[in-house]
C-alpha positions as CSV (number, residue, x, y, z in Angstrom):
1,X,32.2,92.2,-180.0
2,X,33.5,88.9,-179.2
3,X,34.7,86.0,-181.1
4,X,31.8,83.9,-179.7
5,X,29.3,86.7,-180.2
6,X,30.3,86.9,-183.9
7,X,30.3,83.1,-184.2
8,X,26.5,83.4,-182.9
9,X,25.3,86.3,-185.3
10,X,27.2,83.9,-188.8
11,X,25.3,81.0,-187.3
12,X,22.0,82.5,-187.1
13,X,22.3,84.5,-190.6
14,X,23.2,81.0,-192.3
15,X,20.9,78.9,-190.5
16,X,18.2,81.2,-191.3
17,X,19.4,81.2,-194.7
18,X,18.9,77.6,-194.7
19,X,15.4,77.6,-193.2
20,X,14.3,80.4,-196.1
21,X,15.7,78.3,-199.2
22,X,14.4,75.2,-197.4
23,X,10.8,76.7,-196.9
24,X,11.2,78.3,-200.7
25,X,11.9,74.3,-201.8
26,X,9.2,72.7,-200.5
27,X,6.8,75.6,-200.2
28,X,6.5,76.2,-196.6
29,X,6.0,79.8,-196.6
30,X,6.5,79.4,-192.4
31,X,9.8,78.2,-192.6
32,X,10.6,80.4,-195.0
33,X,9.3,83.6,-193.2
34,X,11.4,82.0,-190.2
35,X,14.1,81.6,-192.2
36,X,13.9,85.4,-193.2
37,X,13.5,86.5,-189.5
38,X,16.3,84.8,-188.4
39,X,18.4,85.8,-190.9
40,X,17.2,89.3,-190.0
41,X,18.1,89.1,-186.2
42,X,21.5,87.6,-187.0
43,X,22.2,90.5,-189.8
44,X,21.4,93.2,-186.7
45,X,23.1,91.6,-183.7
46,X,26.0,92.2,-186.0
47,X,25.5,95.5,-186.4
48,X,24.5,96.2,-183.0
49,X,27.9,95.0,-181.8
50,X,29.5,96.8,-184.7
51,X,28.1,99.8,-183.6
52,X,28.6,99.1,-179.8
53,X,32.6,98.7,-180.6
54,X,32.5,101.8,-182.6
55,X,31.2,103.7,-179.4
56,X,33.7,101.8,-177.2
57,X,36.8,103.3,-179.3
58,X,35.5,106.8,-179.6
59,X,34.6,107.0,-175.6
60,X,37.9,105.2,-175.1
61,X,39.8,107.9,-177.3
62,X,38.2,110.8,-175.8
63,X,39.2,109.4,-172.6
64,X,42.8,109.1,-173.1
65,X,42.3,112.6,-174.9
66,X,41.3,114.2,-171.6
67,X,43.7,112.5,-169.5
68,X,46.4,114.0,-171.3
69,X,47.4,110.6,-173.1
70,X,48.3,111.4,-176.6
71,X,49.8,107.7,-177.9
């Protein structure tokens, strides 16, 4: 995952952080559900890339594996 892509998945988690306490102040159950959901999506576009540079490194080890690379 890149820097950027990180940067993307913070920003989204804290501005939907934001929008949930901000809907929970003023009672706006909308922005707080929107605040909840975008929270949400930020919390798994992290772990989609997390997962996606976990599969990355294993297929990248097994390759150097069965070329005979052993660093």
């Amino acid at each position: 995952m890149t820097q950027e892509e990180k940067f993307e998945n913070k920003k989204d988690q804290l501005a939907g952080k934001a929008k949930e306490v901000g809907g929970k102040v003023t009672g706006d159950k909308e922005l707080e559900a929107e605040g909840k959901s975008q929270g949400v999506l930020g919390k798994a576009k992290e772990k989609l890339g997390d997962a996606k540079d976990t599969v990355k490194g294993a297929t990248e080890s097994v390759k150097e594996k069965l070329s005979g690379n052993k660093d």
